[in-house]
C-alpha positions, 0 to 999 in steps of 0.5 A: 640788454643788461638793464634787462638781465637782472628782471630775468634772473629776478624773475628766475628767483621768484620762480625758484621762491614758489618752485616747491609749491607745485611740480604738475608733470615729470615733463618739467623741469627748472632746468627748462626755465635756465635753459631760456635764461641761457639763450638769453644770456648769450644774446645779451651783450651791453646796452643797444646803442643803436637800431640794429642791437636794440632790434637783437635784443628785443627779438632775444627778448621777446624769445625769453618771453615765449620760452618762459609762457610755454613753461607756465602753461605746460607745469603749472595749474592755471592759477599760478599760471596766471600769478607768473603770466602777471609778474613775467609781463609786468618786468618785459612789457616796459621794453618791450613796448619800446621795441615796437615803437618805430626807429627814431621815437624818444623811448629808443633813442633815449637809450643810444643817449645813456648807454655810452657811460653805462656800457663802459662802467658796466664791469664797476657797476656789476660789483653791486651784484657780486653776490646775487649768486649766492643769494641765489643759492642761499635762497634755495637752501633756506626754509620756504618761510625764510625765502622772501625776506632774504629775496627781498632784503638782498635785491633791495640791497643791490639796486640801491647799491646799483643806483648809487653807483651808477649816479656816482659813475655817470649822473643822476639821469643815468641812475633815473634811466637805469631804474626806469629800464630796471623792469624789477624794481617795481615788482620788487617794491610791490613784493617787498615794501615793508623790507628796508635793507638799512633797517630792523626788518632785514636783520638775519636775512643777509647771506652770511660772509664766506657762506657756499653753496652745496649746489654741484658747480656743473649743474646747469643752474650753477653754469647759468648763474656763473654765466650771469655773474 
């Protein structure tokens, strides 16, 4: 589902964020951790409107989760174990609870309702996230200390972006649902309260204009984000 796509690459990122905290094993490997988000990427195509696509993509779903939970427990000692366990739940847990409320229940015919306008704006509305690739990359390249206020004044900028785009393409009860089903935003706006994309504390944390990337462009990190984006 793409409402669910930019809480996987969000969740990517933040992983990418704390990656050079700790590497237990010569097992693992962030190449693992792309490898879910492609499977996944490749079950996703536009917002389910109807029983059969939303019951797709909540079992792609639900495998992204399982992917990414064997990871944590295998590469990472059990207290960042448990911070990831916390954040990954709290971006799928919202949809996933709808997966397993019967057919016909408010919460799954609710996106039947939004997705027609969404779906066929999906490419106008996607413009917000043009550069989530690079800020991606830009991300990794940067020092540790710099790596959350870019993440954040950078995603904060996208859904508002998303937001705006969205109530002018379709209404404010899309841009609502879209938030709603965003599963980052409340994990972004929990990390990253005090960074306002219009203000002074973003300042110097944009991805410059016409910066690129040194990351080898058939590299599986690069063949993912490009696939995303």
């Amino acid at each position: 589902m793409k409402v669910s796509i930019f809480a996987a690459v969000f969740g990517l990122m933040i992983i990418c964020v704390f990656s050079s905290v700790e590497a237990q094993s010569k097992t693992c490997n962030l190449k693992e951790v792309d490898m879910c988000l492609t499977n996944f990427y490749y079950d996703q195509k536009n917002i389910p409107t109807n029983e059969k696509q939303l019951r797709k993509t909540c079992s792609s779903t639900r495998t992204l989760h399982k992917c990414l939970s064997v990871y944590f427990k295998r590469c990472m000692s059990a207290p960042l174990r448990e911070t990831f366990e916390i954040l990954i739940n709290s971006l799928m847990n919202p949809f996933l609870e709808t997966c397993i409320k019967p057919s016909g229940d408010p919460l799954r015919t609710e996106i039947f309702k939004y997705s027609k306008c969404l779906n066929a704006n999906s490419k106008k509305i996607q413009t917000c996230s043009s550069s989530t690739r690079d800020t991606f990359f830009y991300i990794l390249e940067e020092s540790y200390e710099r790596r959350i206020p870019i993440l954040c004044c950078n995603a904060k900028k996208v859904s508002q972006c998303t937001k705006n785009m969205v109530t002018d393409l379709c209404d404010k009860d899309h841009a609502d649902f879209q938030s709603k089903y965003n599963q980052g935003s409340e994990v972004l706006n929990m990390i990253c309260e005090h960074y306002d994309p219009n203000g002074d504390s973003c300042k110097g944390y944009f991805v410059p204009d016409g910066w690129k990337s040194s990351e080898d462009s058939k590299s599986p990190l690069s063949r993912m984000i490009n696939a995303f984006f």
